[in-house]
C-alpha positions as CSV (number, residue, x, y, z in Angstrom):
1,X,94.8,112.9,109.3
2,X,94.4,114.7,112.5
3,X,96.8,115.7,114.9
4,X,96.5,116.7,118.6
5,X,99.1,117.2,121.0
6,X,98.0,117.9,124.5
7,X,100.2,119.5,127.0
8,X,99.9,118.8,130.9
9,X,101.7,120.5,133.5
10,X,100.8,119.0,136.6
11,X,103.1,120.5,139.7
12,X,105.5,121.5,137.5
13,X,106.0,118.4,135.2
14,X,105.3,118.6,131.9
15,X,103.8,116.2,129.9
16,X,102.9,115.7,126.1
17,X,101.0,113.3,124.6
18,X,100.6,112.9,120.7
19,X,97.3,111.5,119.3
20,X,97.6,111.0,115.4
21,X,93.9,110.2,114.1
22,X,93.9,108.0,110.9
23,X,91.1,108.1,108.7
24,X,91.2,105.9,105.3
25,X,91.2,108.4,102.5
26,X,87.8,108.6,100.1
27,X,87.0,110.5,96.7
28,X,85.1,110.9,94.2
29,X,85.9,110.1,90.3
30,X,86.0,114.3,90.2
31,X,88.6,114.5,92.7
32,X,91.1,112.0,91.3
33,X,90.8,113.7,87.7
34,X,93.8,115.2,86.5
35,X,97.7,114.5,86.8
36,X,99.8,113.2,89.2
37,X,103.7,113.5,90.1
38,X,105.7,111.1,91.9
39,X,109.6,110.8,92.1
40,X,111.8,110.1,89.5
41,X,109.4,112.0,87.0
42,X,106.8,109.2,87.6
43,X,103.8,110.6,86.1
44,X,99.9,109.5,85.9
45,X,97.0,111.2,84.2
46,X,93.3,110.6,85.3
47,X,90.8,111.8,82.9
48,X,87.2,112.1,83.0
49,X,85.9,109.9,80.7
50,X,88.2,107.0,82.0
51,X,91.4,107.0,80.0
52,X,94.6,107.1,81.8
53,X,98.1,107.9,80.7
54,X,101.0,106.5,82.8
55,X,104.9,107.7,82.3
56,X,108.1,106.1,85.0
57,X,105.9,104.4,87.4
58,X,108.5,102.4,88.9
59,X,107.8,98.4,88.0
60,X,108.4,97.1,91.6
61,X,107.8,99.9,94.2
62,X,109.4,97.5,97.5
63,X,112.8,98.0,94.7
64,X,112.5,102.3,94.7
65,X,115.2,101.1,91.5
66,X,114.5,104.9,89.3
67,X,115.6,102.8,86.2
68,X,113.1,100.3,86.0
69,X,110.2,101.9,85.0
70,X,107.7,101.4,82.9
71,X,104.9,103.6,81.1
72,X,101.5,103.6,78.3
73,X,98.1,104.4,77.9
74,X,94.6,102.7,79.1
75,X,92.1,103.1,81.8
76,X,91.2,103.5,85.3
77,X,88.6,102.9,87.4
78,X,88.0,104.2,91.4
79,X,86.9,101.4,93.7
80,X,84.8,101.1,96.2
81,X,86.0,100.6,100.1
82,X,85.2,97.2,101.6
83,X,84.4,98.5,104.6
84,X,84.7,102.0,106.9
85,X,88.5,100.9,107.9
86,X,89.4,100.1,104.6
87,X,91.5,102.6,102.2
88,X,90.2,102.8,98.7
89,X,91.9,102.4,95.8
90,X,91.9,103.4,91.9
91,X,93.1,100.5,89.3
92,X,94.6,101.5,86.4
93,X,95.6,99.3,83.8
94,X,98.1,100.7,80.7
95,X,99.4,99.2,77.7
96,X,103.5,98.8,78.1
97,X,104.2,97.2,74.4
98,X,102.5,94.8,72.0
99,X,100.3,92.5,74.0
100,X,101.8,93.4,77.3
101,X,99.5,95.3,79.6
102,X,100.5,96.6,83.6
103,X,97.8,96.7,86.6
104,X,98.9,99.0,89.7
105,X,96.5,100.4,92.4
106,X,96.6,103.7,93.6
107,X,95.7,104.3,97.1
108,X,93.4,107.7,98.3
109,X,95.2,109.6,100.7
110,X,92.5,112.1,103.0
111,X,89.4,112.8,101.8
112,X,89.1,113.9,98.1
113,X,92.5,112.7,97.6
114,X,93.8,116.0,99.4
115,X,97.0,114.5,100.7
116,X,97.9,112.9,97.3
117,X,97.7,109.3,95.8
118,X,100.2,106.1,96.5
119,X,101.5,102.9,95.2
120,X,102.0,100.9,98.0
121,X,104.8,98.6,98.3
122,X,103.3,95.7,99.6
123,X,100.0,94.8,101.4
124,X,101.4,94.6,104.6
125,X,103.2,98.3,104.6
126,X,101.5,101.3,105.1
127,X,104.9,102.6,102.6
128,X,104.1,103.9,99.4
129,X,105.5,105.9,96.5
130,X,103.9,109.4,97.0
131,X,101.9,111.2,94.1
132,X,100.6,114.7,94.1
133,X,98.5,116.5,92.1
134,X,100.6,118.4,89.2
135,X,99.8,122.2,89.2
């Protein structure tokens, strides 16, 4: 994201105008490696050769309910954007209990995933549950 804030001060007014420039957020597989941290102690592992670990990923992010959670082990995958708007995404899909697997998306936040990873809460909100990188 950029920011600039321009200051005018003609005769003695002042003026400021705040431009916010949104760019959709792109990686690479190499960026996205590693672990994650969101609230609650919500917790996801990318690794390299596509395995993926999930801990108290909240079940419905629109709910932000810290109880229902749910957590396992499987894989991921980093999409590809649709288009130069468009935001991309990593699915990851985990094993919650016998027969009983969960799909959530991940959104890229700034190139290489700089300003973190999200869930969104719905297609239509640019909300999320925030993740960043674990140290």
């Amino acid at each position: 994201m950029r920011v600039v804030v321009i200051v005018l001060m003609p005769a003695g007014v002042v003026y400021i105008s705040l431009f916010v420039g949104w760019t959709p957020g792109r990686a690479e597989p190499g960026d996205v490696v590693g672990t994650w941290t969101g609230p609650h102690g919500a917790q996801v592992t990318l690794r390299e050769d596509g395995s993926a670990t999930a801990s108290k990923v909240p079940s419905n992010p629109g709910d932000h309910n810290s109880d229902d959670t749910f957590g396992g082990k499987g894989k991921w995958k980093l999409g590809r954007a649709t288009n130069s708007l468009a935001e991309q995404d990593i699915q990851v899909e985990v094993g919650t209990g016998p027969g009983k697997i969960m799909t959530f998306e991940l959104v890229v936040d700034g190139d290489g995933a700089r300003d973190g990873l999200h869930i969104p809460v719905s297609a239509d909100s640019a909300l999320g549950i925030d993740f960043r990188r674990a140290p």
